[in-house]
C-alpha positions in Angstrom: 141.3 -120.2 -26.0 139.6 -122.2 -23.3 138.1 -125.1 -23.8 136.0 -127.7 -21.9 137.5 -131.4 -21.3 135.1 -134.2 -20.1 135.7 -137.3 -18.7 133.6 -140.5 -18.6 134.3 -143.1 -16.0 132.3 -146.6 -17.0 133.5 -149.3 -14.3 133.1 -152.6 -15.9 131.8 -153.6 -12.0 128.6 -151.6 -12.1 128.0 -153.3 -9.2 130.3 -152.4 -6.7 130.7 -148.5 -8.7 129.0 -146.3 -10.6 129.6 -144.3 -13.7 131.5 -141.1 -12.8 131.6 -137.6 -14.7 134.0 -134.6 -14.7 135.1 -131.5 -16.4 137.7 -129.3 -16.4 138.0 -126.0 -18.0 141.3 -125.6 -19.4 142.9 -122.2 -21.0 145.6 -123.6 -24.3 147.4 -120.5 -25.7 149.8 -120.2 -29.1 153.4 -121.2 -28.9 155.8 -118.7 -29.1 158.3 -119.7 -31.2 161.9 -119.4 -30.3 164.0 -117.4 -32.8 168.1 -118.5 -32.5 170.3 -115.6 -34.0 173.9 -115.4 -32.8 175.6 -112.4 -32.6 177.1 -111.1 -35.8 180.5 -110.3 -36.6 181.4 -106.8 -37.8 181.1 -105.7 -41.4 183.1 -103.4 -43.8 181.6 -100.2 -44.7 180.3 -100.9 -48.5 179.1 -104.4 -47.8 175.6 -105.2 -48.6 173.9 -107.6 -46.0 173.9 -110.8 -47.3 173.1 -114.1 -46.3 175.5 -114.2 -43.6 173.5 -111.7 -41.6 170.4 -113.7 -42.1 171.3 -117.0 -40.9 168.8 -117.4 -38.3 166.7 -120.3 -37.0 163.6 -120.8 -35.6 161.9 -123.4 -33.4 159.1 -124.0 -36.4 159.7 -124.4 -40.1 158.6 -120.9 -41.8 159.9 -118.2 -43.3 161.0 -114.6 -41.8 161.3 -111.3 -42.9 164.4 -109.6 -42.3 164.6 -105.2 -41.9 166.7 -104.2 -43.4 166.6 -106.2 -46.3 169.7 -108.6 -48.1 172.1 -106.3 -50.2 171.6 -103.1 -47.9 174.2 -101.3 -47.4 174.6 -100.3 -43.8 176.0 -96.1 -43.4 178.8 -96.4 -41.0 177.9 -96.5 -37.4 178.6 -97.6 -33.8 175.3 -99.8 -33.1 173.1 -100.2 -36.3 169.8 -102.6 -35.5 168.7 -105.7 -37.8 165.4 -106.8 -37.0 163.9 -110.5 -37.9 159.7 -110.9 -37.9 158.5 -114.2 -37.5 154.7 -114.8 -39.3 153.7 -118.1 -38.8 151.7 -119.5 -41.5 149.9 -121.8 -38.9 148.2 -119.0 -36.5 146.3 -121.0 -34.7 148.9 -122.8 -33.1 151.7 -120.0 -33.2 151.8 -116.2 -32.7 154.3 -113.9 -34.2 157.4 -112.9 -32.4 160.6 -111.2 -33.1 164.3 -110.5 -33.0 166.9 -108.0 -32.5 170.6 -108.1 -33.0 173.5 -104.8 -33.2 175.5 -105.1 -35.9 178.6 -103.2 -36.1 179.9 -101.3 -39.8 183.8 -100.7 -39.9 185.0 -97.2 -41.8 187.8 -99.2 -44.4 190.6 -96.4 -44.0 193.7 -99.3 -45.1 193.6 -97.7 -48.2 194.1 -94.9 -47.0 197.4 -95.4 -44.6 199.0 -97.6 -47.0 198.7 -94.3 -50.0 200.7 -91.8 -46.9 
């Protein structure tokens, strides 16, 4: 949004200088909040997501919304992707932004090996 920013000089020697006037145009945009999310650990096929998968900070105090959603259960797969959305609640000041991070669901096949 730009905006306009005067300035009004009033020397208290109005004899020796004058009052002075300037303006600026200047352009202020939304913050982008920073999103922290380290990179998490591998999970065992069966286990919902839980908190531990959505442990991630921002720069702000809000909420997010997490995709998928705590207590979904991941199909086994190399690279699976969890997503976080950031909606500020003040968007004038802040815009949306998001995150991605690979997660990583383990076959269990102990049981298995330890039954031959």
């Amino acid at each position: 949004m730009q905006q306009i920013v005067n300035i009004i000089f009033t020397p208290t020697d109005t004899t020796n200088y004058t009052i002075a006037l300037a303006s600026v145009l200047i352009n202020v945009t939304q913050e982008v909040p920073t999103i922290n999310w380290s990179k998490l650990a591998n999970i065992i096929s069966g286990t919902p997501l839980s908190s531990n998968q959505s442990d991630a900070t921002p720069s702000v105090s809000e909420t997010f919304g997490y995709t998928p959603l705590a207590g979904t259960i991941l199909s086994v797969d190399q690279h699976q992707t969890l997503n976080i959305t950031f909606t500020p609640n003040d968007i004038v000041n802040y815009t949306t932004t998001s995150a991605t991070v690979w997660k990583q669901t383990l076959l269990l096949i102990l049981l298995r090996l330890l039954k031959c």
